[in-house]
Backbone as CSV, one residue per row, in Angstrom:
resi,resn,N_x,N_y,N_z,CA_x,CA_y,CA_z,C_x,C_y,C_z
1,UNK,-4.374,11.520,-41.284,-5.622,11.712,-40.582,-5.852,10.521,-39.656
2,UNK,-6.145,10.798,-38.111,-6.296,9.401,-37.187,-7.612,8.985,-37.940
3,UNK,-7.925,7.536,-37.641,-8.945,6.440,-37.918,-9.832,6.888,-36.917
4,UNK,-10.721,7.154,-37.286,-12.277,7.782,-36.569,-12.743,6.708,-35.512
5,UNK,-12.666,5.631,-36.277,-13.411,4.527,-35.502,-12.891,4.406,-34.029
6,UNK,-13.823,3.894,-33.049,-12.832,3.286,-32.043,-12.729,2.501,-31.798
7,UNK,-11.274,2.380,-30.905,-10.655,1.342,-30.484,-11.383,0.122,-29.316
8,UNK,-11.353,-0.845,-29.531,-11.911,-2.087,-28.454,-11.102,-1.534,-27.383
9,UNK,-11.176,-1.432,-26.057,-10.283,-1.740,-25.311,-10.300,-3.030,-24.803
10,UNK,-8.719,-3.081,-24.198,-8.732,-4.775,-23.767,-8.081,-4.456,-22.413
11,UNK,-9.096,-5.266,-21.344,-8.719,-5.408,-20.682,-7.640,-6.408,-19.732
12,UNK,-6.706,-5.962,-18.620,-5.524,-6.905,-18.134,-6.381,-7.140,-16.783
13,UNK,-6.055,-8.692,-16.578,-6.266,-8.979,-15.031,-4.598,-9.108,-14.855
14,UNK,-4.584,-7.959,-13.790,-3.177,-7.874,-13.341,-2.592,-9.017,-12.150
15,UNK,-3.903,-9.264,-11.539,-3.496,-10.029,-10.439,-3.309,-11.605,-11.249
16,UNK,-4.005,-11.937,-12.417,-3.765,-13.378,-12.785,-2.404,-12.966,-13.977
17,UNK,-1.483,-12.140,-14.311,-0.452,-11.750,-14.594,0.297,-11.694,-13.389
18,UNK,0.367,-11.348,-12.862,1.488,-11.959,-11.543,1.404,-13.013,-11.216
19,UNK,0.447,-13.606,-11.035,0.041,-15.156,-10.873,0.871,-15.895,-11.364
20,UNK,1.338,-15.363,-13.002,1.801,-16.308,-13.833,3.330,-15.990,-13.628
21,UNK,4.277,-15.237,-12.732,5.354,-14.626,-12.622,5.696,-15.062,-11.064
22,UNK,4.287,-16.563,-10.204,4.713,-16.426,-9.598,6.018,-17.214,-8.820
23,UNK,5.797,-18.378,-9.949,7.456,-19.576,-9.866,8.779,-18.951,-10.137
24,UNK,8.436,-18.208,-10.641,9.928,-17.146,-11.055,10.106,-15.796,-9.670
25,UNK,9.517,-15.360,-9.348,9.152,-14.739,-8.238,10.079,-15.280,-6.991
26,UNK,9.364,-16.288,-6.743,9.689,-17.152,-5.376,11.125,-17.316,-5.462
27,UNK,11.479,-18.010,-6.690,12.965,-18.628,-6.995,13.611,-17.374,-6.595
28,UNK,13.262,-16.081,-7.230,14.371,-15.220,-7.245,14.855,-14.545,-5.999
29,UNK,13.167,-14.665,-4.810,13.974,-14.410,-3.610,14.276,-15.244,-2.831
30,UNK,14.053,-16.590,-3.228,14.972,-17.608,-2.647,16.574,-17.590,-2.709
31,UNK,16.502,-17.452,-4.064,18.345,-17.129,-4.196,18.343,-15.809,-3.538
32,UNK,17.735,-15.073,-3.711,18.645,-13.540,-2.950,18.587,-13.807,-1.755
33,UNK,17.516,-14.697,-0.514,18.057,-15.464,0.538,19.311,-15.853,0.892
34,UNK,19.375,-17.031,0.151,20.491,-18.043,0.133,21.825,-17.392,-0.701
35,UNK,22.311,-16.179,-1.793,22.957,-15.741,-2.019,23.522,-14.606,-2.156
36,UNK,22.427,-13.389,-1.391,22.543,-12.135,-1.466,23.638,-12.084,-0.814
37,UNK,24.419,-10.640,-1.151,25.437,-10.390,-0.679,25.270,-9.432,0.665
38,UNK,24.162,-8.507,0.559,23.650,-8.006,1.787,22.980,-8.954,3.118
39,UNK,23.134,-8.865,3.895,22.687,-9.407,5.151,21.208,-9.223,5.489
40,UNK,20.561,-7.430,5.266,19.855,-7.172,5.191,18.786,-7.594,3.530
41,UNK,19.533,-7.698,2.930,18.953,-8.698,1.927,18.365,-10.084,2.277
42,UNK,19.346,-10.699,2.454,19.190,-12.030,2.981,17.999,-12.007,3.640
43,UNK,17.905,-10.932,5.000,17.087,-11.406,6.001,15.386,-10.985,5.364
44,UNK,15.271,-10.067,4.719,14.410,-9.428,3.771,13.646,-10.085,3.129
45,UNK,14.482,-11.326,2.307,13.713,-12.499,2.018,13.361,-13.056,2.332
46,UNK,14.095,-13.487,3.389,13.632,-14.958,4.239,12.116,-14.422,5.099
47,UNK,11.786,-13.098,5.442,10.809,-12.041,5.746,9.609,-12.767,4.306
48,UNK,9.720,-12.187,3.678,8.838,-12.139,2.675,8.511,-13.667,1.983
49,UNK,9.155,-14.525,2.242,9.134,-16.052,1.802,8.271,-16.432,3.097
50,UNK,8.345,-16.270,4.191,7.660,-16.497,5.393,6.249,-16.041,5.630
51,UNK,6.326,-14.576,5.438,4.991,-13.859,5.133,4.110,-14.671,4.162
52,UNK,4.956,-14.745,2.922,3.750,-15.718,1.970,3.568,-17.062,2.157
53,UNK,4.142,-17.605,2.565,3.873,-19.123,2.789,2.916,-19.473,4.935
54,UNK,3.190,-18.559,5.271,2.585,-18.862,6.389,1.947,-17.671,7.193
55,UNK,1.676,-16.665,6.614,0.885,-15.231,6.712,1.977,-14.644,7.608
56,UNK,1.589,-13.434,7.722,2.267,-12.644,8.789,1.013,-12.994,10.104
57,UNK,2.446,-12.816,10.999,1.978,-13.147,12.502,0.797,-12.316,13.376
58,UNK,-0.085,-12.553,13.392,-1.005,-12.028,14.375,-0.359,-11.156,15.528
59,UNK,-1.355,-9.648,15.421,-0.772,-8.161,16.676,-1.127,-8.132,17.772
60,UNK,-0.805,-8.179,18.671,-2.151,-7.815,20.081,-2.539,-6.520,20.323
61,UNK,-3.350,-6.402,20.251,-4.251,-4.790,20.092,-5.027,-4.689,21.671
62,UNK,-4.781,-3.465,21.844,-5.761,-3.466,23.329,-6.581,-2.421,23.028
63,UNK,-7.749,-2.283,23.920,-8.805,-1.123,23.580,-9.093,-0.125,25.112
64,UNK,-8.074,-0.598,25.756,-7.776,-0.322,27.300,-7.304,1.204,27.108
65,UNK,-8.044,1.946,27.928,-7.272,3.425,28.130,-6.905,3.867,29.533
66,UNK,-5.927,3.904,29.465,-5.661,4.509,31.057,-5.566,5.909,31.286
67,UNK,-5.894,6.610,32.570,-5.816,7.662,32.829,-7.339,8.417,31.748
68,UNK,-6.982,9.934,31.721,-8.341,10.564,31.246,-8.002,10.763,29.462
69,UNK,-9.134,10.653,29.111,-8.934,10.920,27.414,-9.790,12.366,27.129
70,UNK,-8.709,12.974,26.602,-9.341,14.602,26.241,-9.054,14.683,25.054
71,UNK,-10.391,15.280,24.483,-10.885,16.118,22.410,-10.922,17.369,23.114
72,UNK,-10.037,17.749,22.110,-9.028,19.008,21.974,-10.096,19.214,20.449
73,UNK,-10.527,20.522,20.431,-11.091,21.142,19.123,-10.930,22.174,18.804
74,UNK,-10.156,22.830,17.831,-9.971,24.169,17.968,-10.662,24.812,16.221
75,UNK,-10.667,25.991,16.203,-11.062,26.515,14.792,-9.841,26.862,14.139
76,UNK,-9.093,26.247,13.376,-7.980,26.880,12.669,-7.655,28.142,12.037
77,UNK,-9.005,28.303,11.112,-8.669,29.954,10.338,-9.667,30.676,11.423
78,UNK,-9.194,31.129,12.122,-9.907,32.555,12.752,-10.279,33.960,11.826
79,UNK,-9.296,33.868,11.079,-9.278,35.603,9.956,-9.872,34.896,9.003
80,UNK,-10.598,33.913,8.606,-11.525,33.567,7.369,-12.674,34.105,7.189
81,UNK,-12.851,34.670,6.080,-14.642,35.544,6.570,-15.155,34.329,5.934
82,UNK,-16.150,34.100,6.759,-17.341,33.062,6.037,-18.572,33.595,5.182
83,UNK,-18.189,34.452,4.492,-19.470,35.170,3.953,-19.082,34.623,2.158
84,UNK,-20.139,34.800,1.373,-19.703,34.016,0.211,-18.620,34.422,-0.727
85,UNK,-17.465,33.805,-1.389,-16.264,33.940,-2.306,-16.995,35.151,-2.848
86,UNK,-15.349,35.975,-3.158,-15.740,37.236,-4.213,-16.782,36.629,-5.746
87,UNK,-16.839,37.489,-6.115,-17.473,37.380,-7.408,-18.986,36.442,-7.217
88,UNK,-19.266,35.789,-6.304,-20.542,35.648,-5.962,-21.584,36.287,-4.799
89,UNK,-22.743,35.886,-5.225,-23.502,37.261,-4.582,-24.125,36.353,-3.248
C-alpha cells in the first residue's frame, strides 16, 4: 500500500548547479580547442570560449525601408461555416 502522506518537494536551482560544473566546463572546451580532432570542433570552441568571456559581438540592425511596404490579408478557410460547433445550440 503507497504511504498516504506527502512528499516535501525539494527544490533544484539549476542555474547555481551549473555554476558549480563551471571549472570543469571551460577546461573541457579548452582541450577540445587545443586538441579536437575536428577542425570544426576546434573552431566551435574557440566560438564559445570567446562568447563567454567577452560576449558575443554587437548586430547592426536598420529600421530603414526602401521602396513600398504592402499587408497582404487574406481569409484562409473560406468553406468554414461560422455558425456554432455541432452538438451546440
Amino acid at each position: 500500500m503507497p504511504d498516504p502522506t506527502p512528499k516535501k518537494r525539494t527544490t533544484i536551482d539549476l542555474g547555481s548547479l551549473a555554476r558549480s560544473h563551471a571549472d570543469n566546463a571551460v577546461a573541457t572546451i579548452a582541450g577540445l580547442m587545443r586538441d579536437g580532432l575536428e577542425e570544426s570542433t576546434r573552431l566551435r570552441a574557440a566560438d564559445i570560449l570567446l562568447d563567454r568571456g567577452f560576449g558575443r559581438p554587437k548586430q547592426e540592425t536598420t529600421n530603414e525601408v526602401k521602396g513600398e511596404l504592402r499587408v497582404i490579408m487574406r481569409k484562409v478557410f473560406d468553406d468554414i461555416d461560422d455558425s456554432e460547433p455541432e452538438g451546440h445550440p
